[in-house]
C-alpha positions in Angstrom: 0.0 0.0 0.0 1.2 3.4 -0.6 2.3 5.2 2.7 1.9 9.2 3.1 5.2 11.0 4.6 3.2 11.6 8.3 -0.1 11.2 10.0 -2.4 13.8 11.0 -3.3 14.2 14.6 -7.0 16.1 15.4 -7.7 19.0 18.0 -10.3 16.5 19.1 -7.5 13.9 20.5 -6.7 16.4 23.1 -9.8 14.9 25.3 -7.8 11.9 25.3 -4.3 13.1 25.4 -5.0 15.9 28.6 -6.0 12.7 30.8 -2.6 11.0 30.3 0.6 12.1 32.2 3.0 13.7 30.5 5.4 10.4 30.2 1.8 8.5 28.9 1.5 11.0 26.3 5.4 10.4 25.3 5.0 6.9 25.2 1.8 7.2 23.2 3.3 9.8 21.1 6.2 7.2 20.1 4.4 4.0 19.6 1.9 6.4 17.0 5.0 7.3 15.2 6.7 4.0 15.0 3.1 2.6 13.8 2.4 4.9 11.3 6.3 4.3 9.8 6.7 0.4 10.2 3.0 -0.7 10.8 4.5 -2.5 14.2 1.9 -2.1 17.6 4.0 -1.0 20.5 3.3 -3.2 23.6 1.1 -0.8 25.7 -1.0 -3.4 27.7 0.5 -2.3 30.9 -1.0 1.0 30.7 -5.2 0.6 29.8 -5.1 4.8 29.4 -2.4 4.8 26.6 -3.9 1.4 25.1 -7.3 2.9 25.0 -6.1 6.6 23.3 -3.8 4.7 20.7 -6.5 2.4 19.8 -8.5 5.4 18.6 -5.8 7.3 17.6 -4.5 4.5 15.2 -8.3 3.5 13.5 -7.8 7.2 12.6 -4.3 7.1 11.1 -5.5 3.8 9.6 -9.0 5.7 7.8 -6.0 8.5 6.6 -3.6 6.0 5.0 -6.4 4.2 3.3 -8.0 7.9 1.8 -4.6 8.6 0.5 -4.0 5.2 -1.4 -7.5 5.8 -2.4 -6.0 9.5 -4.0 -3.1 8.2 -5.1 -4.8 5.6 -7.3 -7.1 8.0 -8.6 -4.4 10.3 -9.6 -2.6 7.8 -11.2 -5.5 6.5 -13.4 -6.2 10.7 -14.5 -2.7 10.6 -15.3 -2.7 7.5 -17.3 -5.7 9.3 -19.7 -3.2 12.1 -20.2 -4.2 15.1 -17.7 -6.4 18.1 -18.7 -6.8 18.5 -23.0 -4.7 21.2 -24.4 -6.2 24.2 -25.4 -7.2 25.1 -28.8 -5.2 27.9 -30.4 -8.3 29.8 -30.4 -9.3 29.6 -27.0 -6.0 30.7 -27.0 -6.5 34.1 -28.6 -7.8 36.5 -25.8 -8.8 39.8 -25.8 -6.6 42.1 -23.4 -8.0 45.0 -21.1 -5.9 47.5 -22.0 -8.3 49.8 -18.6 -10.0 52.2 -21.3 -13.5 52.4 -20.6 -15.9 51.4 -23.6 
């Protein structure tokens, strides 16, 4: 599957995030990234907080990585039909406003 550059986190996931500690929300932070980069789940069972927030957290980067294949594939069939049409010479041919009123 083709992978975007990052994830996107939401204002929304502050609800969650403002409940952890600050080392929670570091740990979560980390097993997010290394997720979203190698697909691997971080062991977080010990803590039910940080299990619970990455569990939502990662349905979401999952739902993002899925809309961008989704773009990607759609690009690259518009691109295999050759892109916009050129335009004719006489669409070409304009008229230009040279500010004198008519």
């Amino acid at each position: 599957m083709t992978k975007p550059a990052g994830f996107f986190t939401y204002f929304h996931h502050s609800a969650l995030i403002n409940h952890l500690t600050d080392e929670q929300a570091g740990r979560l932070f980390k097993a997010l990234l290394i997720y979203g980069d190698e697909g691997e789940i971080a062991d977080l069972d010990d803590d039910q907080a940080c299990t619970l927030a990455f569990i939502i957290m990662k349905g979401e980067i999952d739902r993002n990585f899925e809309r961008y294949a989704e773009t990607c594939e759609k690009r690259r069939e518009a691109g295999k039909k050759g892109g916009r049409p050129r335009k004719s010479k006489e669409n070409e041919e304009t008229e230009i406003y040279d500010g004198a009123d008519l």
